[in-house]
Rosetta silent file (secondary structure, phi, psi, omega in degrees, C-alpha in Angstrom):
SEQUENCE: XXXXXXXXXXXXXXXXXXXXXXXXXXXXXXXXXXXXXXXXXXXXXXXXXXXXXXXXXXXXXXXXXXXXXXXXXXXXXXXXXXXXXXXX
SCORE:     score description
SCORE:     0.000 S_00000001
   1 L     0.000  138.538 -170.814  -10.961  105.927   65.507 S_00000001
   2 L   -83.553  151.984  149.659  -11.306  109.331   63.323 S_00000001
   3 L   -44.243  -41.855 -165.458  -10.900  109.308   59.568 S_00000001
   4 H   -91.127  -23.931  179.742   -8.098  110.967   59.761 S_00000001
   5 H   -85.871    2.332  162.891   -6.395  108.788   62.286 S_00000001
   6 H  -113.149  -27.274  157.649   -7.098  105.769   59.923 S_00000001
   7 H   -57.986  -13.084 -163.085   -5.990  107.627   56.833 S_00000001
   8 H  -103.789  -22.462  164.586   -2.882  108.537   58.362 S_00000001
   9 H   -98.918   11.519  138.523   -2.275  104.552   59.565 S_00000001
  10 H   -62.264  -53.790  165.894   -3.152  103.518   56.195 S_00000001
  11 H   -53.912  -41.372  140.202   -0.558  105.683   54.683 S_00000001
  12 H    -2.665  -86.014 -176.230    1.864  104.265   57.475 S_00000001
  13 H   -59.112  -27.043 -153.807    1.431  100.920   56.407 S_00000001
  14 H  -100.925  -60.538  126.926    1.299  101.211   52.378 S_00000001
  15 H    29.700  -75.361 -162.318    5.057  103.548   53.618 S_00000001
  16 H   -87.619   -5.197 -178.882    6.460  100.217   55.088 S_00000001
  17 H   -81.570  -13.685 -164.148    5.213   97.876   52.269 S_00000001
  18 H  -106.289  -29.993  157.611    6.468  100.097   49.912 S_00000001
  19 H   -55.871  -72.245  163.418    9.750  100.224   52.083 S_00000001
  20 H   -25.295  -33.705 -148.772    9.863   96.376   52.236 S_00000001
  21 H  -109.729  -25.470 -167.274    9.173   95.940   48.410 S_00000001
  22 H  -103.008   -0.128  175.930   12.409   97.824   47.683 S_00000001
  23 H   -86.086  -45.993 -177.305   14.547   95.926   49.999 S_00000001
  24 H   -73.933    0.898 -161.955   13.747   92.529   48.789 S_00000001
  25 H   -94.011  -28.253  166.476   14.078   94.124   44.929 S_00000001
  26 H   -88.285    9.692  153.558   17.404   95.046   46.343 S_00000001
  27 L   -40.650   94.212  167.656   17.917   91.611   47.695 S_00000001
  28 L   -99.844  101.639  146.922   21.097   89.974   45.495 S_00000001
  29 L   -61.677  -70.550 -133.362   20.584   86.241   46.401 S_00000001
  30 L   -67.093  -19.873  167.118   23.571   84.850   44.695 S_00000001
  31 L   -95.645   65.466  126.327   25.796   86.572   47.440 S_00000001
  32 L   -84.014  116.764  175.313   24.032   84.697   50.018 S_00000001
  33 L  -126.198  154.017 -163.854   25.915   82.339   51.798 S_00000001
  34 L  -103.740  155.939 -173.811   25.629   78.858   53.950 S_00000001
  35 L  -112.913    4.921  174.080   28.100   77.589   56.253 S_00000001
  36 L  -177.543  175.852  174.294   27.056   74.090   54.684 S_00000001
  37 L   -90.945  109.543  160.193   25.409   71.965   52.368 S_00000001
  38 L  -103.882  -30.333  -92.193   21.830   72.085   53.591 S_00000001
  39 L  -110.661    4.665  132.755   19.645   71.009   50.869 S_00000001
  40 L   -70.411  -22.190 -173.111   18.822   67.579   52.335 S_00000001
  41 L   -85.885  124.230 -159.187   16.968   69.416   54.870 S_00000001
  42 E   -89.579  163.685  174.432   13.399   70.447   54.926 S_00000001
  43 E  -123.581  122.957  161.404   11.840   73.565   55.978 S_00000001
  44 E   -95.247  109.752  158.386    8.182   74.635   56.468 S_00000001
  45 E  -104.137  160.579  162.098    7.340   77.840   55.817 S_00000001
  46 E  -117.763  155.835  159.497    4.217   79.836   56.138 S_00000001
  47 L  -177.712  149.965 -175.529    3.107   82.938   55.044 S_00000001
  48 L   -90.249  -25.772  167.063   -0.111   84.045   53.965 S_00000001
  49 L   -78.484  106.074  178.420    0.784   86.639   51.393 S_00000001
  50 H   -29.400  -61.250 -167.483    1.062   84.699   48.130 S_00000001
  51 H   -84.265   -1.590  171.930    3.870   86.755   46.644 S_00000001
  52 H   -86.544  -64.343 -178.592    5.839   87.219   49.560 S_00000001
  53 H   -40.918  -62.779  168.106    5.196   83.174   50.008 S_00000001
  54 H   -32.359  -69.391 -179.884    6.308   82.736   46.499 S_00000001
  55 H   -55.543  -39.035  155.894    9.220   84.667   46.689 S_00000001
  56 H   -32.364  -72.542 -178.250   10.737   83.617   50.270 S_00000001
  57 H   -45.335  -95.650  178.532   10.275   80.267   49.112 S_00000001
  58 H   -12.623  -78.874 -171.722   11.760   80.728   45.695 S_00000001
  59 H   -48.223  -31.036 -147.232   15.292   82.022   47.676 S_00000001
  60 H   -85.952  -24.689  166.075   14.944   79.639   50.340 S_00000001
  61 H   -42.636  -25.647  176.671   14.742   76.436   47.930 S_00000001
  62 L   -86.643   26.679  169.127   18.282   77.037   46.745 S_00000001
  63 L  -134.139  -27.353 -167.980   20.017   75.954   50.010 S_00000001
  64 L  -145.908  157.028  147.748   17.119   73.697   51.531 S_00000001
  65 E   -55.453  130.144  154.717   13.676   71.641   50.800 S_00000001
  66 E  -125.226 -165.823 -172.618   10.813   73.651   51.344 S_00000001
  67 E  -168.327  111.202  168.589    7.232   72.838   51.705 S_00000001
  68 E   -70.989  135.841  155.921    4.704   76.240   51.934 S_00000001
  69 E  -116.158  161.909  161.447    1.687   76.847   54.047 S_00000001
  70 L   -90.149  -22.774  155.481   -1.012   79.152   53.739 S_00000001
  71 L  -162.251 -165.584 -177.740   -1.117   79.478   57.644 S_00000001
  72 H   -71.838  -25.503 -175.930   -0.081   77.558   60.671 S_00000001
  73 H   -66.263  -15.550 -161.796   -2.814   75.613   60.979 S_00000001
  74 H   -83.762  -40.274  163.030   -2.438   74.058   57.559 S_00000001
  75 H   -32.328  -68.642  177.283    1.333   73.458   59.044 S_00000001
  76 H   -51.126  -56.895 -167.036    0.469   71.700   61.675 S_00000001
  77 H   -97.700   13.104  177.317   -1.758   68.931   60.920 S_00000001
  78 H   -58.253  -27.171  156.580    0.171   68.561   57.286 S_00000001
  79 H   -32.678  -78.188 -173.908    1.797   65.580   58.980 S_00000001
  80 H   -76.128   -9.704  157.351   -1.443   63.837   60.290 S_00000001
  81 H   -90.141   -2.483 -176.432   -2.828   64.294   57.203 S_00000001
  82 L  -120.101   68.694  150.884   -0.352   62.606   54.553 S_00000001
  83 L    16.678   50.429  177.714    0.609   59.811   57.499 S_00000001
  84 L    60.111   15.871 -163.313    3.735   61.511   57.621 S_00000001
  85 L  -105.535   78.551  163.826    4.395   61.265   53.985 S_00000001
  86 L   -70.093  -36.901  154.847    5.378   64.911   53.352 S_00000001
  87 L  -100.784   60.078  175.362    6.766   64.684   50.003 S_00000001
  88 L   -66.606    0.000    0.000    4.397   61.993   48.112 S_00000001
């Protein structure tokens, strides 16, 4: 890969993050709406970007339980490792 063909898919990429960052800023939760009451119901999410995790999380807590990973794998065995106690 040339220099130039990695400067030009760096600029690409910083382009859709920079795209991305103005969509969720325009992102009005409070007209987001449910078709029920879920908020007995848990969710797991992952994501690996802290502030994207934070924030996801942050909306998705008003309608449901969540419980955050930092990847899948941590997902996965959270079960066998709290004997199935996910919120002690």
């Amino acid at each position: 890969m040339t220099k130039a063909t990695k400067e030009k898919a760096l600029i690409t990429a910083e382009i859709e993050v920079s795209d991305a960052e103005t969509t969720i800023a325009k992102t009005e939760v409070s007209k987001i709406k449910t078709s029920g009451d879920y908020s007995d119901k848990l969710i797991f999410y992952v994501e690996d970007v802290l502030d994207m995790r934070l924030y996801v999380s942050k909306v998705l807590s008003k309608f449901f339980k969540v419980k955050t990973f930092t990847n899948g794998r941590e997902c996965l065995w959270m079960p066998w490792k709290t004997n199935g106690q996910i919120w002690s």
